[in-house]
N, C-alpha and C positions, 0 to 999 in steps of 0.2 A: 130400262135401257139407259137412262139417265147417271145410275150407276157404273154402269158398262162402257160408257163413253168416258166417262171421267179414271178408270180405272186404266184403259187403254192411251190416255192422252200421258196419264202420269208417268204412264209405264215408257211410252216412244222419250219423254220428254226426258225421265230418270234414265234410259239408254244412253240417249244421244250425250244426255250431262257427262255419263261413263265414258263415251267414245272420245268428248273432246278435251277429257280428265287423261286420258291414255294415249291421244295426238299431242298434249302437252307433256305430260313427262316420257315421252319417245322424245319430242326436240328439247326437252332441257337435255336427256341424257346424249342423244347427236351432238350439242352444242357439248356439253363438257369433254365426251372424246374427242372431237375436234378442236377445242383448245390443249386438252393435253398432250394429244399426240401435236400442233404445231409446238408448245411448250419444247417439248422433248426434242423436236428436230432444231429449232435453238438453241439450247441448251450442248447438244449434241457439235454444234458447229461451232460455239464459242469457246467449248473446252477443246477442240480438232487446233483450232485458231491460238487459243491460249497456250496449248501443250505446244504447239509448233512456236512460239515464240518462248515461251519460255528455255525449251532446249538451246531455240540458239542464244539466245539470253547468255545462259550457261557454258555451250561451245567458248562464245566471243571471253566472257570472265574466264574459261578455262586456258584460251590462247595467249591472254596476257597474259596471265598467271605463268605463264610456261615460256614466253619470251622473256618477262621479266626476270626472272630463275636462271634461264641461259644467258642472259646479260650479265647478271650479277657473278653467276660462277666465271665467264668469261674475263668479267674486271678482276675476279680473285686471282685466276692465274697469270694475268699482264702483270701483277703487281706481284705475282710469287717471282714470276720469270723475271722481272725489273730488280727486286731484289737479290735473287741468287745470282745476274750478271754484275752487279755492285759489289757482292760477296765477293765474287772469284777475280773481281779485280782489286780488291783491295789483299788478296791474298799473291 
């Protein structure tokens, strides 16, 4: 029996080693999908956050861009119509 006893000890004890071998990599693996899925919902909000500022970013350089342009063709033609009333009075 002496045998027996020790075969049954090894055996609960190489179980239990198994069981707490496969409660361990169950929570390393919970903990890694739970960092990657928060990973991802960050990641996720900083490029929502980032696209939204960069557009207007973009908008805003776009506006000026496009006042500036209007300004500019605006002083070309003050200064066409400045000259051709110059013109037609010197004629």
């Amino acid at each position: 029996m002496g045998n027996q006893a020790c075969f049954f000890t090894y055996y609960a004890l190489s179980c239990r080693l198994q069981q707490e071998a496969e409660l361990k990599r169950l929570e390393e693996e919970t903990t890694r999908r739970l960092e990657e899925t928060i990973r991802k919902n960050v990641e996720e909000r900083l490029i929502s956050e980032e696209v939204k500022s960069e557009i207007e970013r973009r908008i805003e350089i776009g506006r000026k861009i496009l006042f500036d342009d209007v300004e500019a063709q605006l002083k070309r033609e003050k200064e066409a119509a400045l000259l051709e009333a110059i013109h037609k009075e010197m004629l």
